[in-house]
C-alpha positions as CSV (number, residue, x, y, z in Angstrom):
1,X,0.0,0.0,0.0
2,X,1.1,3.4,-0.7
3,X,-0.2,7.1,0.3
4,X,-1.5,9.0,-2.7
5,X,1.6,11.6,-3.6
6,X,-1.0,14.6,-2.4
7,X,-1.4,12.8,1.3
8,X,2.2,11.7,2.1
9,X,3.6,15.5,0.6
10,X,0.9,16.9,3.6
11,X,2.1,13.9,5.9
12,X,5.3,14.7,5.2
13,X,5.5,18.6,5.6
14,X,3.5,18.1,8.8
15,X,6.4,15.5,10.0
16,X,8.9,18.4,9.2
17,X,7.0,20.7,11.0
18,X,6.6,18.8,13.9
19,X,10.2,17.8,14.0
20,X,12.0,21.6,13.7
21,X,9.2,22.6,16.9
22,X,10.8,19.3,18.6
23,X,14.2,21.0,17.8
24,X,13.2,24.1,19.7
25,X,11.4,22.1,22.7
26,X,7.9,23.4,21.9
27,X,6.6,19.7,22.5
28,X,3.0,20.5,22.7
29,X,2.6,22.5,19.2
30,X,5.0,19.5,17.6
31,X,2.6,16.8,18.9
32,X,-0.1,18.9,17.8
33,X,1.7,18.5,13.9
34,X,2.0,15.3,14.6
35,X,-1.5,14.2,15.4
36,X,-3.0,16.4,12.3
37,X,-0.6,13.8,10.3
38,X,-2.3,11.2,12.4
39,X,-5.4,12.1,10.8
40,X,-4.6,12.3,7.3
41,X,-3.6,8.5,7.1
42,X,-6.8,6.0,5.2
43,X,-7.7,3.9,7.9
44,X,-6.8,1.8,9.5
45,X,-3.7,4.1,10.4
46,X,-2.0,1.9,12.6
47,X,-1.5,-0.2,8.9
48,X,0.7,2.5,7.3
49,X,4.3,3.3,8.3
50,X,3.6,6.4,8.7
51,X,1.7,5.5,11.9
52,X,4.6,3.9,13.2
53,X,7.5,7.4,12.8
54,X,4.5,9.5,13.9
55,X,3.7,8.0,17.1
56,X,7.1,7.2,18.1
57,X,7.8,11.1,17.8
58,X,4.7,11.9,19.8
59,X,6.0,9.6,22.3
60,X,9.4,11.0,22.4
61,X,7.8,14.7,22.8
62,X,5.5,13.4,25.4
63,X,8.4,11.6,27.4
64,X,10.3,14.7,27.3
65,X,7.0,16.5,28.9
66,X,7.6,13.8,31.1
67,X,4.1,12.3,30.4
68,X,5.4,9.2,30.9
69,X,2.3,7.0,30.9
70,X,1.1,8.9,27.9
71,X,4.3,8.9,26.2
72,X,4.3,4.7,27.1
73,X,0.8,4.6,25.5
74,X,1.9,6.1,22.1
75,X,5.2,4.1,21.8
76,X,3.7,0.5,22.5
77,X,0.9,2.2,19.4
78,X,4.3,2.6,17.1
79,X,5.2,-0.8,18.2
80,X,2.4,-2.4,16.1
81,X,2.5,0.0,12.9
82,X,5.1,-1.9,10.3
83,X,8.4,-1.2,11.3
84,X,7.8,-0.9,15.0
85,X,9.0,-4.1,16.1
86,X,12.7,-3.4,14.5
87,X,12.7,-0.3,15.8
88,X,15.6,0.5,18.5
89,X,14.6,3.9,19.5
90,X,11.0,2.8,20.0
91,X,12.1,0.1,21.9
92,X,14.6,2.3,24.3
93,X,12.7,5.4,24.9
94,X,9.5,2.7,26.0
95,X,11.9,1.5,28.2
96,X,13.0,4.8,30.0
97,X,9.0,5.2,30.0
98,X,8.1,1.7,31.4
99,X,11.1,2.8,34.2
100,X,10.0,5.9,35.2
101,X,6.7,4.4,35.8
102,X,8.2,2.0,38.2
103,X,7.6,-0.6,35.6
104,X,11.2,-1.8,36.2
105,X,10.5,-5.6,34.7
106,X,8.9,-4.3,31.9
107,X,11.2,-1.5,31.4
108,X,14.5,-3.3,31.1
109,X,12.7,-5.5,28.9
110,X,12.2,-3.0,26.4
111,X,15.9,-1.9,26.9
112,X,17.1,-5.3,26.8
113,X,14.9,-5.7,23.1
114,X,17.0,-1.7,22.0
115,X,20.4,-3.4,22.7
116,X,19.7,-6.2,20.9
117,X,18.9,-4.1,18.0
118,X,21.1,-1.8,18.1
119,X,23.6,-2.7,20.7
120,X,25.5,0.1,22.5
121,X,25.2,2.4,19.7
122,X,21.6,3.5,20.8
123,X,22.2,3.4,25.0
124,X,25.6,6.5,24.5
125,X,24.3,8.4,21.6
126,X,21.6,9.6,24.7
127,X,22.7,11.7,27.8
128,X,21.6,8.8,30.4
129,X,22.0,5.9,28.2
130,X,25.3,4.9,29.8
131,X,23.7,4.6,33.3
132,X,20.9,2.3,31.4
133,X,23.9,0.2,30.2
134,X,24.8,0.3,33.6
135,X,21.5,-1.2,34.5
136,X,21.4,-3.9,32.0
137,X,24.8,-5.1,33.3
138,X,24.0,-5.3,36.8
139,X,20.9,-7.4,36.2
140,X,23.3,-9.6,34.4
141,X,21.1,-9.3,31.1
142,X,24.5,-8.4,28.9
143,X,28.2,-8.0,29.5
């Protein structure tokens, strides 16, 4: 399946959108970009890509809110778009959610799924991912 040229060009500009107020920490007016390109999609959204990049970056604006149980809520919905599953970054920042939520079993979980992915790479390109390393070794779940 494909988006009609018209559709992904406003899905797309919307993305960009959202992503340069993300850059400048306006979090609320970039999820707001990113829901209107939540809306666009045919339905069933959660079939398209799309869905997938869109609510992981909600997530990720709503985790730096510190909405963490919202922020959990629209990263397990990228999960299940196509794509979701390979997805490292979806995958860590659910885990920093699932933590901060005192989820700490299903939290490491999540980070133990982003290492697999992506190994290291993903855990010290983020300002705390060394102390979720850190984490992962103590509990024995990698060396």
């Amino acid at each position: 399946m494909q988006l009609s040229e018209k559709t992904y060009a406003a899905i797309d500009s919307l993305s960009q959108q959202g992503n340069t107020l993300m850059d400048d920490d306006k979090f609320d007016a970039a999820i707001e970009k990113w829901s209107q390109a939540l809306d666009l999609l045919p339905k069933p959204s959660v079939e398209w890509e799309a869905f997938m990049w869109l609510s992981a970056s909600i997530g990720d604006a709503q985790f730096q809110k510190k909405n963490y149980l919202l922020a959990a809520s629209s990263l397990q919905d990228a999960l299940n778009a196509p794509g979701g599953i390979e997805n490292p970054f979806i995958h860590y920042r659910l885990g920093q959610c699932q933590l901060a939520l005192g989820n700490s079993t299903a939290g490491l979980e999540s980070l133990l799924k982003a290492y697999m992915l992506d190994g290291k790479d993903i855990f010290l390109a983020d300002a705390g991912g060394a102390e979720l390393l850190n984490i992962l070794k103590d509990q024995k779940l990698i060396v």
